[in-house]
C-alpha positions in Angstrom: 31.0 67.1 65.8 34.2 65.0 64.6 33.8 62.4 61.9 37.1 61.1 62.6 37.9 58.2 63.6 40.7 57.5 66.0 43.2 54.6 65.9 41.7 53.1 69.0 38.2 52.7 67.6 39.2 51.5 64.2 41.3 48.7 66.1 38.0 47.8 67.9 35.8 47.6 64.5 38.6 45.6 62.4 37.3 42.1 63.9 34.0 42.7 63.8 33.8 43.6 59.8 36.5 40.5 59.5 33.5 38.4 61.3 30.7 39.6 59.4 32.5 39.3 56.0 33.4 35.5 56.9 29.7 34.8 58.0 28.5 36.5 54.7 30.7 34.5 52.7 29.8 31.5 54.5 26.0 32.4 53.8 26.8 32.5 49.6 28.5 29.4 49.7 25.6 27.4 51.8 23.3 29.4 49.5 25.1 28.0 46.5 24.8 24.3 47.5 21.4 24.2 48.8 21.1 25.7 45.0 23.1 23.2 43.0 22.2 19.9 45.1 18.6 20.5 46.1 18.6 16.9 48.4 21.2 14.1 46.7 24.4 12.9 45.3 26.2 15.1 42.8 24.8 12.9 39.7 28.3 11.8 38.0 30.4 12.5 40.7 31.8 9.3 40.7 31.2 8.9 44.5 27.6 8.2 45.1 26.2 7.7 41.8 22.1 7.8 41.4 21.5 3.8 41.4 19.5 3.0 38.1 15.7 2.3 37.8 15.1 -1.3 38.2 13.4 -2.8 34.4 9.8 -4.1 35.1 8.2 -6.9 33.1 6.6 -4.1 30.9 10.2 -2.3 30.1 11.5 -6.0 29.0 8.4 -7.4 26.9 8.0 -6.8 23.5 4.3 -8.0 21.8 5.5 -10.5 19.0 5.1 -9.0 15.8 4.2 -11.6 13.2 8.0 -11.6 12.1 9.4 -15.0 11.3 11.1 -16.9 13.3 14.8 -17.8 12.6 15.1 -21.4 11.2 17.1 -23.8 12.7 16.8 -26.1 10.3 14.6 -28.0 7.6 15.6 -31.4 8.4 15.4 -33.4 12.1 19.0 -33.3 13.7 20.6 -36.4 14.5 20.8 -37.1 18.7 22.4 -36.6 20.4 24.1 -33.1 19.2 26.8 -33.0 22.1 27.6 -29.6 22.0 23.9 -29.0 22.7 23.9 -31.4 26.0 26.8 -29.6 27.1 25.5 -26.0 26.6 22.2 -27.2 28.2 24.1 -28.8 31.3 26.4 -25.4 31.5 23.0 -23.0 32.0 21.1 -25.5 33.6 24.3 -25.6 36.7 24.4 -22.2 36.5 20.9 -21.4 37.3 21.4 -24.2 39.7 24.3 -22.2 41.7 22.9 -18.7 41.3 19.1 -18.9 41.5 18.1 -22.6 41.9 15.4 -24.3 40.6 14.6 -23.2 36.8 11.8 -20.5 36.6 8.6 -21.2 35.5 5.2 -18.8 35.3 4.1 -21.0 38.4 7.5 -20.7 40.2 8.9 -17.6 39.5 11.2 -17.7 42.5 13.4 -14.1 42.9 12.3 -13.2 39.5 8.5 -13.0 40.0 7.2 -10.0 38.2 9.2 -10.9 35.2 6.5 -14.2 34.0 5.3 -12.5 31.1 8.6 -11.1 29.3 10.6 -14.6 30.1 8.1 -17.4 29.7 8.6 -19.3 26.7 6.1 -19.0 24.6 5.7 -22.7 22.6 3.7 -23.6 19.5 3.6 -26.7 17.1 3.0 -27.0 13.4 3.2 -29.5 10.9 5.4 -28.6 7.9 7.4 -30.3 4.8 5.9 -33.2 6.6 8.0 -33.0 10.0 6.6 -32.0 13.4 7.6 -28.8 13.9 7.7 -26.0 17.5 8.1 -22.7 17.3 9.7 -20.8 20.7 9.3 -17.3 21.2 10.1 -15.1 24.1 8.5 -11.7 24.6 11.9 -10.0 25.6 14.0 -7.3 24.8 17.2 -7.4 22.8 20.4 -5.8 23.5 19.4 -3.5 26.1 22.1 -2.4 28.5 21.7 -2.2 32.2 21.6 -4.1 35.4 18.6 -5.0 37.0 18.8 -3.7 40.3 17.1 -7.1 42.4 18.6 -10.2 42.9 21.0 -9.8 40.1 25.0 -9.8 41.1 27.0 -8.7 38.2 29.9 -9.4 40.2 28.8 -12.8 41.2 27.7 -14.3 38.0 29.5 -16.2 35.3 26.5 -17.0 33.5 26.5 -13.9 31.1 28.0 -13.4 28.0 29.7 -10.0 26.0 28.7 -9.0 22.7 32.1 -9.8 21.5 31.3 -13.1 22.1 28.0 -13.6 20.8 29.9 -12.6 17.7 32.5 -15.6 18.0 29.6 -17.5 19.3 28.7 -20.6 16.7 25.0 -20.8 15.6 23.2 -23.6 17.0 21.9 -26.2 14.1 21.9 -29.7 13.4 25.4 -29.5 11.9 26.7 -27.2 15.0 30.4 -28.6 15.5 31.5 -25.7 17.4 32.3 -26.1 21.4 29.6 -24.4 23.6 30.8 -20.6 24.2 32.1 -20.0 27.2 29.8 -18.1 29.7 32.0 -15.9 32.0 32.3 -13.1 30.4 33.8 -10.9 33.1 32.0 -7.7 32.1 29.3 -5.9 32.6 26.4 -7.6 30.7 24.0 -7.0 27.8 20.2 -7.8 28.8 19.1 -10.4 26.0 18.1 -14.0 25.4 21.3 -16.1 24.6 19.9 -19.1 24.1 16.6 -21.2 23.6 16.3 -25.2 23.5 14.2 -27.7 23.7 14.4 -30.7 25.5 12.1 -34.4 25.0 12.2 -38.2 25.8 14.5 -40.0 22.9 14.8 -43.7 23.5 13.7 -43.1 27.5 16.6 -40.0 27.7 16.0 -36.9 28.1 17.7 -35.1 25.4 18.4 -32.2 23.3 16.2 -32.5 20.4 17.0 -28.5 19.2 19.2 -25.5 20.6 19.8 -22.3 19.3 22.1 -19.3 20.0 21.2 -15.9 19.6 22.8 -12.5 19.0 22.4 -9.5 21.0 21.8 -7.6 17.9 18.8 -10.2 16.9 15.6 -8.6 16.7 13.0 -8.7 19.2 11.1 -10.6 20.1 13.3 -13.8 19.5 12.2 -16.8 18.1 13.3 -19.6 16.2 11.8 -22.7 14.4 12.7 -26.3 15.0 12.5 -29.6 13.2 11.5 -32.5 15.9 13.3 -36.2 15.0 10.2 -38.9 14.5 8.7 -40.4 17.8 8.5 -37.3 20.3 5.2 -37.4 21.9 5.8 -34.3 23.9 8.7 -31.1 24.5 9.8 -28.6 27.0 10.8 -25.0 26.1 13.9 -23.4 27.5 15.1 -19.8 27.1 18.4 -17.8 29.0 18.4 -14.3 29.9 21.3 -12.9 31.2 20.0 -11.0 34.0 17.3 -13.1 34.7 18.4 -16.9 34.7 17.1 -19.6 33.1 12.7 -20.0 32.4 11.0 -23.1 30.9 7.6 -22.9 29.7 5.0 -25.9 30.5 5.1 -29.3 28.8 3.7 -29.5 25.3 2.2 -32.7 23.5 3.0 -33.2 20.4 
């Protein structure tokens, strides 16, 4: 019997190799994907990034420590200290526009599940023979990230850079800086800007103590403040830039 193939049959064969080499082929490659992209986006292909885990209220609070807090000064400040009224009236609208009311433990609003890494945390002393309160948030400092809820980095002009914490002036009863501007337009670090206090002066409500702090500050923040003669009783404030602004319950004094 003849092995040889004529030119007839070997026309007949070509496209069915040509097919079977193209599905075979076609077969590595499907192979190769289901391989290297077992159900998802290419992570860092730039097109359909894997969206970042959400912090929870554990991720963001840090037990205090015993560690001092910062001082913001010995002596009571004269009132009113404009450049603290202004910087109060600047979060205060901008909670206002993005969230609404200011966030409290009982009122937590779009933030609820964050109550125990942004309620201010207030306590009074007596010292040097001044009435003295103590504010200290339970909250990470410095941490990169977005939270993935209600926050819109795109949205909100209530953040600030760490370029400009740097510039920022440190809040005291001698502060004669301007307020620091708040629209950052970048993407934000996750830290507590600023803490104040506010009280009754004279039948006003005022700022009786504000301070400023530093991304690079340790956590968890806290500072110290002197109260003028005559307050009876003081609200906590603290800003977070991802999570607005939280005031803690009134305190007597």
């Amino acid at each position: 019997m003849s092995t040889r193939l004529n030119r007839r049959d070997v026309v007949r064969a070509f496209p069915i190799v040509l097919m079977g080499s193209a599905l075979g082929g076609l077969g590595r490659f499907l192979a190769g994907c289901s391989e290297e992209d077992p159900g998802g986006p290419i992570r860092g292909s730039g097109t359909t990034p894997y969206a970042p885990v959400p912090p929870t209220d554990q991720d963001e609070y840090v037990a205090p420590n015993g560690a001092p807090p910062t001082n913001a000064g010995d002596a009571p400040p004269t009132l009113p200290v404009q450049t603290w009224e202004a910087r109060a009236r600047q979060l205060e609208e901008e909670q206002a526009r993005l969230y609404g009311p200011v966030f409290t433990r009982a009122a937590p609003g779009s933030m609820a599940g964050k109550e125990n890494s942004h309620e201010p945390q207030v306590t009074k002393l007596e010292e040097g023979g001044y009435k003295k309160v103590v504010i200290l948030v339970a909250h990470v400092m410095g941490k990169n990230g977005l939270d993935a809820g209600a926050y819109d980095a795109g949205a909100d002009s209530g953040v600030r850079d760490a370029s400009a914490d740097a510039d920022a002036a440190r809040s005291d009863a001698g502060m004669d800086a301007a307020p620091p501007a708040v629209d950052a337009g970048s993407l934000p670090v996750h830290y507590i800007t600023t803490m104040y206090l506010r009280a009754m002066v004279g039948g006003k409500d005022t700022v009786v103590g504000l301070w400023e702090f530093a991304s690079t500050d340790p956590a968890p923040p806290s500072v110290k403040f002197t109260l003028p003669p005559g307050i009876t009783e003081v609200v906590a404030y603290e800003w977070c830039t991802l999570h607005g602004l939280w005031k803690a319950n009134p305190l007597a004094i």
